[in-house]
Structures are given as C-alpha cells and as structure tokens.
C-alpha positions in Angstrom: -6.9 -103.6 -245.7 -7.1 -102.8 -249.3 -8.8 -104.7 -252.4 -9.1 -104.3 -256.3 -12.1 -106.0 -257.3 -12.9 -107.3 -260.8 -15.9 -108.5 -261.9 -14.6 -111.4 -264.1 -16.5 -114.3 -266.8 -14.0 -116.7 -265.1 -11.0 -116.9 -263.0 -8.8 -119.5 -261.8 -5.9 -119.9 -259.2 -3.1 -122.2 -259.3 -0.5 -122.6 -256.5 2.3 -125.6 -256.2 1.0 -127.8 -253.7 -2.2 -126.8 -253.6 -5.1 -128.0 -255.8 -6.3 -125.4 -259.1 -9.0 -123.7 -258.0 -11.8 -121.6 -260.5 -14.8 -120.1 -260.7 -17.0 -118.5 -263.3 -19.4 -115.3 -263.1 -18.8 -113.3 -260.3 -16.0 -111.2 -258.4 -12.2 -112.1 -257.8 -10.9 -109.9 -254.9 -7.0 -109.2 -254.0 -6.6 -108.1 -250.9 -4.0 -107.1 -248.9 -3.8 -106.9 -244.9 -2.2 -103.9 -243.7 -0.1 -103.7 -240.1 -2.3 -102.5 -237.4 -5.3 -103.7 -239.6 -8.5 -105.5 -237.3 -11.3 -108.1 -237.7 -13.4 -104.5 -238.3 -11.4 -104.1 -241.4 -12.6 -107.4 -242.5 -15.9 -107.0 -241.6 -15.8 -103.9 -243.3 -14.3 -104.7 -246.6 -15.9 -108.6 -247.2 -19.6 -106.6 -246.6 -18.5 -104.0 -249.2 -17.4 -106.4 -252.1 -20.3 -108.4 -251.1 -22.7 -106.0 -251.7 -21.3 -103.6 -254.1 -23.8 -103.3 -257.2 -21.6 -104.6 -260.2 -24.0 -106.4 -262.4 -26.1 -105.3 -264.8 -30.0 -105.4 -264.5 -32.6 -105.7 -267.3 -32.1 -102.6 -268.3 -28.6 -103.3 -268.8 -27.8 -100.6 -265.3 -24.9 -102.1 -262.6 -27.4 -102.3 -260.2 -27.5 -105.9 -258.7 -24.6 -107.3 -256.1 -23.1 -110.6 -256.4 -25.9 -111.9 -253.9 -28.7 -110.7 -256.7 -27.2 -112.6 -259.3 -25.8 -115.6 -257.2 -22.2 -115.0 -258.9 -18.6 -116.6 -257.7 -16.3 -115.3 -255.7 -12.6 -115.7 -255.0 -10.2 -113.8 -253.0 -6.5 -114.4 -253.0 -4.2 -112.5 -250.9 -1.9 -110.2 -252.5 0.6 -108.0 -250.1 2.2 -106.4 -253.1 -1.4 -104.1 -253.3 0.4 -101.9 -250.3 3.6 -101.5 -252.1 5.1 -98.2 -252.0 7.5 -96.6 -254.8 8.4 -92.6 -252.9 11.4 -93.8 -253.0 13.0 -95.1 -256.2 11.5 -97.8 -258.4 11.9 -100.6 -255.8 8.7 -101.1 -254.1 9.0 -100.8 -250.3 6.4 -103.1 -248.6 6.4 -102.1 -245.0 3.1 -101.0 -244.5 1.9 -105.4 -245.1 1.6 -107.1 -242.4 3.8 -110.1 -241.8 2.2 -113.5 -241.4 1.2 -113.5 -238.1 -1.3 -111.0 -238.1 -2.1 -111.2 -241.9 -3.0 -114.6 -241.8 -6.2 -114.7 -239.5 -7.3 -111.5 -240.7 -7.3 -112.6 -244.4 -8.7 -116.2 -243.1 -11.8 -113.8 -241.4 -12.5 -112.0 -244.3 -13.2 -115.0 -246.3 -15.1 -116.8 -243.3 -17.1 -113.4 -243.2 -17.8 -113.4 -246.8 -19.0 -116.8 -247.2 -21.1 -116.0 -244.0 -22.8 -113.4 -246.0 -23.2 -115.0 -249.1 -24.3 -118.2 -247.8 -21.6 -120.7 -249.3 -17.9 -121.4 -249.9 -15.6 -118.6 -251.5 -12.7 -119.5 -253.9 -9.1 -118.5 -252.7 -5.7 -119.0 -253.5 -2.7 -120.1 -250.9 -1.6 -117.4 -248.9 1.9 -117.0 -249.2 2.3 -119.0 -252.3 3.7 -117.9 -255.7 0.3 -118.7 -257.6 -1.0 -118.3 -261.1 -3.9 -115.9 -261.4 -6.0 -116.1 -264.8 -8.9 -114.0 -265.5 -11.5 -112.3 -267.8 -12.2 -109.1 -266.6 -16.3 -108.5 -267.7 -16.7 -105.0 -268.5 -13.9 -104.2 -267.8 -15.2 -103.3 -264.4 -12.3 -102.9 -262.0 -13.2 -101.4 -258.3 -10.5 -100.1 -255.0 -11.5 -100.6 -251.7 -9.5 -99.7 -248.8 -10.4 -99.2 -245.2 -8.6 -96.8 -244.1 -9.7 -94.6 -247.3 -13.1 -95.7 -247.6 -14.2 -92.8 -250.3 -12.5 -95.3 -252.9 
C-alpha cells in the first residue's frame, strides 16, 4: 500500500451519490492498495499515519500524533498514487489492485484506524470520481509505503 499524508486546517470530499463529507484539524490520507498487498499492509500503514508525530507542541516542535491532539482524519482511496510513467507520459497502472482485493483491504485500513483512534474516520467513495478540497497546514506532506517503509 502506499499513502501521502497531509496534515490539513480542513478537508472535504464530495462524490455523486454519496453525501459531502469534511473534517477540520487533522490528517487526510490517499492511499492506494497495491496487487498482492495484505491485511499486514493495512495494519501496518493505518498504525503509521496514526501515530506519526505531525503536530506541533508548545514549543512549536512536530512532536505530538493525531491521537495527542485529538485531530480528524479522512482517507480516500486513490489508485492513481501507483501510477507508473517508464514508459512514455501515459501512466501505466498495473501495479493497483482491481476491486476485488482493493476493496476490503482499503475497507480494513479505515476499520483499523478508527480502532486505534477510538472513533469514526472520514472517507470518500471508493471508486468514485470525487472532489477533494484541502488546506495543507505547514505545508507538511508525508509518503508512506509498505513495501518501502524508509519513506
């Protein structure tokens, strides 16, 4: 799986059919499931964006997680992140994995993220053409990805 993480002032999702969805302080993830990709990979990734210390302390530091300062989160699923370009300027996206297997994985890395936080998480339609607006706070932007995990 991979993710870019943003640590936003607000975000919102809108899909057709589905109702606009938006939260305010905290992290928006995109994350894409990769084919061959396991409930470890979710595991993996939700505990890493959960705890990863984005926010600033008192002394102005990022050194408290979205736990510490009880922030939002949404994740929307986004297939284009494992778009390749080696060969020509159309993106190849192979390496996704179809609906099938994307579909539960992405549904258990939100279940294991609210798990860990405690409470509902924000997402987006999976498969839908949605509308993504956000503030990016910092600008603090972050890559994950399990199979490279020195990102």
């Amino acid at each position: 799986m991979r993710a870019v993480v943003q640590r936003v002032s607000s975000a919102s999702v809108t899909a057709i059919g589905a109702p606009r969805t938006a939260i305010g302080r905290g992290l928006v993830v995109l994350a894409a499931v990769e084919a061959g990709d396991e409930a470890a990979d979710a595991e993996w990734l939700a505990r890493k964006f959960v705890q990863l210390r984005l926010f600033p302390d008192d002394a102005g530091r990022m050194n408290r997680s979205l736990s510490d300062v009880a922030g939002d989160l949404m994740v929307v699923s986004q297939f284009t992140l494992l778009g390749t370009v080696r060969k020509g300027t159309r993106p190849s996206y192979n390496r996704s994995a179809g609906p099938d297997e994307a579909i539960p994985l992405y549904e258990a890395l939100v279940a294991r993220a609210e798990s860990l936080l405690g409470r509902p998480v924000a997402t987006g339609l999976f498969g839908a053409d949605m509308s993504l607006a956000l503030t990016n706070d910092g600008p603090v932007t972050i890559i994950l990805d399990t199979k490279r995990k020195d990102y």
